[in-house]
N, C-alpha and C positions, 0 to 999 in steps of 0.2 A: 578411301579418304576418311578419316577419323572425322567425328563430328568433334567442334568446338562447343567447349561448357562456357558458361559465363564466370569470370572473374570472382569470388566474391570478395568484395572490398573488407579490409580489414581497419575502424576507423577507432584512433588509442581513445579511452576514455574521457582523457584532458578535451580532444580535440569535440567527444561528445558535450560537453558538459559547458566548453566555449559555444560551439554553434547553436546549442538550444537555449544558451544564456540562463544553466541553470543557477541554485543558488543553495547552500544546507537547506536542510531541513531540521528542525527543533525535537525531533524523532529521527533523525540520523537520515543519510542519504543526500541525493542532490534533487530538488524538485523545480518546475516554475509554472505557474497555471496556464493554462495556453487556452482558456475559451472560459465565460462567465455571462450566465444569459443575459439580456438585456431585460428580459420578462423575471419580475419580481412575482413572491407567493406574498398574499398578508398575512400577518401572524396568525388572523382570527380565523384562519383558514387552514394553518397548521394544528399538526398534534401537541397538546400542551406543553411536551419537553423541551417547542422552541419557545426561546426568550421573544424574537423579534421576527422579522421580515426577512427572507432569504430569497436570494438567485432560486429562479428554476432548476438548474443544471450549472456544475462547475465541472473543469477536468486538469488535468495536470499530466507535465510529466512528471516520471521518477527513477531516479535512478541508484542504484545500489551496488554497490563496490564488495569482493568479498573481503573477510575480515570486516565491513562496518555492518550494521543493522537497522532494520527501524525498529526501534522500539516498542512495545505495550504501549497501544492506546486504544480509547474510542473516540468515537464521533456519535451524535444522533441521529445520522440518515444513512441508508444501502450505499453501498462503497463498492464499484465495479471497477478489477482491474483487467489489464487487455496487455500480452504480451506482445513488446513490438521486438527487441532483438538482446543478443547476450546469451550466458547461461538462464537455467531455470531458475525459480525465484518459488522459496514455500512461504506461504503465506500462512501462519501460525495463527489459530481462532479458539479462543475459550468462550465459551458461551456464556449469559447470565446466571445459568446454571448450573455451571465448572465444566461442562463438556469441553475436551478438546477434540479438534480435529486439523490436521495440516492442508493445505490446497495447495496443487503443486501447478503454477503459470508455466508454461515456456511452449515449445513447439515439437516434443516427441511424445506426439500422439499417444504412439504403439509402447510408452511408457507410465502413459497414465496420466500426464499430462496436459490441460489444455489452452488455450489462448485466450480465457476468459475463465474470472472466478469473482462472485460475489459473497462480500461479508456483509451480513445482515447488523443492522444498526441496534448500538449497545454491545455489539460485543467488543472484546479486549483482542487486538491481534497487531501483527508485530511479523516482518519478514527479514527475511537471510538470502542468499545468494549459494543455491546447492553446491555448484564448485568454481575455484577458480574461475576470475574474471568479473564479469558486472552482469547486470541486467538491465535495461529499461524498459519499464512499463509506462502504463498509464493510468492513471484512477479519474473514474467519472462518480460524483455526489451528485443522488436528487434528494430532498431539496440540496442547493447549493452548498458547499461547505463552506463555514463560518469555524473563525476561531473559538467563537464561543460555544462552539459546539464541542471543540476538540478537548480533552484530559487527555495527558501521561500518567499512563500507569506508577505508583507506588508499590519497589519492589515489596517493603515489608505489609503493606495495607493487602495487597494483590494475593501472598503468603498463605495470609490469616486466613481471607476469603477463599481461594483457592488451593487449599495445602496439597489436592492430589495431583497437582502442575508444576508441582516444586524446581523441577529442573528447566523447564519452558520459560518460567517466569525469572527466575537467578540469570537464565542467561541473554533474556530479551525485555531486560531492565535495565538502567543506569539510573533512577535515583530513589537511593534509598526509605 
């Protein structure tokens, strides 16, 4: 008697994107924060580059369509993402000072791959969807993410500073 595999369910992206009530994102993609600590840091207790008072811990989903992107950007604090389902997702990171390097999310191990990648705060990064299909992850901010923490990248500004990225930056930019 053949053993029975389980099912795997195959759920359309629409159908993702209604159940977790996601919404755009201002960096492309479908996001919605789904936890924000109750426990606040005071500013006087942060590193200077916060303006104000931030959550301890913020997290989100995210979600990525292929053909869309998130764009160049940073943030002021470590930004952890955590593969939950879809294709791989590279997470594109130029350092403060112009290193790039790619991190590739998703769940084939035995390809390098893995279910968790942190970008270190201040740098410029920006993800795609390896192939066909979507991705959903997750990104966890400590401190909290705050809008005023976040910049989009300036493709020509990003350019000048970074000219050895030139093809990274042309194509996970949208405002000039």
């Amino acid at each position: 008697m053949a053993s029975q595999q389980p099912v795997k369910e195959v759920v359309a992206v629409e159908e993702l994107i209604a159940r977790l009530e996601l919404a755009r994102h201002p960096e492309g993609g479908w996001y919605r924060e789904s936890y924000r600590s109750s426990e606040i840091i005071q500013a006087a207790a942060l590193p200077d580059r916060f303006t104000g008072d931030r959550s301890v811990c913020t997290a989100i989903y995210f979600l990525l369509e292929s053909g869309d992107m998130s764009a160049l950007h940073r943030i002021k604090s470590d930004e952890i993402w955590h593969f939950y389902a879809g294709e791989s997702l590279t997470v594109h990171v130029i350092t403060p000072q112009g290193e790039y390097y790619p991190l590739n999310i998703g769940s084939n191990i035995a390809a390098g791959e893995t279910f968790q990648c942190v970008v270190a705060a201040g740098c410029w990064f920006g993800a795609e969807v390896a192939r066909d299909g979507y991705s959903l992850v997750g990104c966890t901010v400590a401190p909290g993410f705050d809008f005023g923490d976040f910049e989009m990248g300036k493709r020509e500004e990003l350019l000048k500073q970074f000219s050895a990225q030139t093809d990274i930056i042309r194509r996970l930019t949208n405002i000039p």
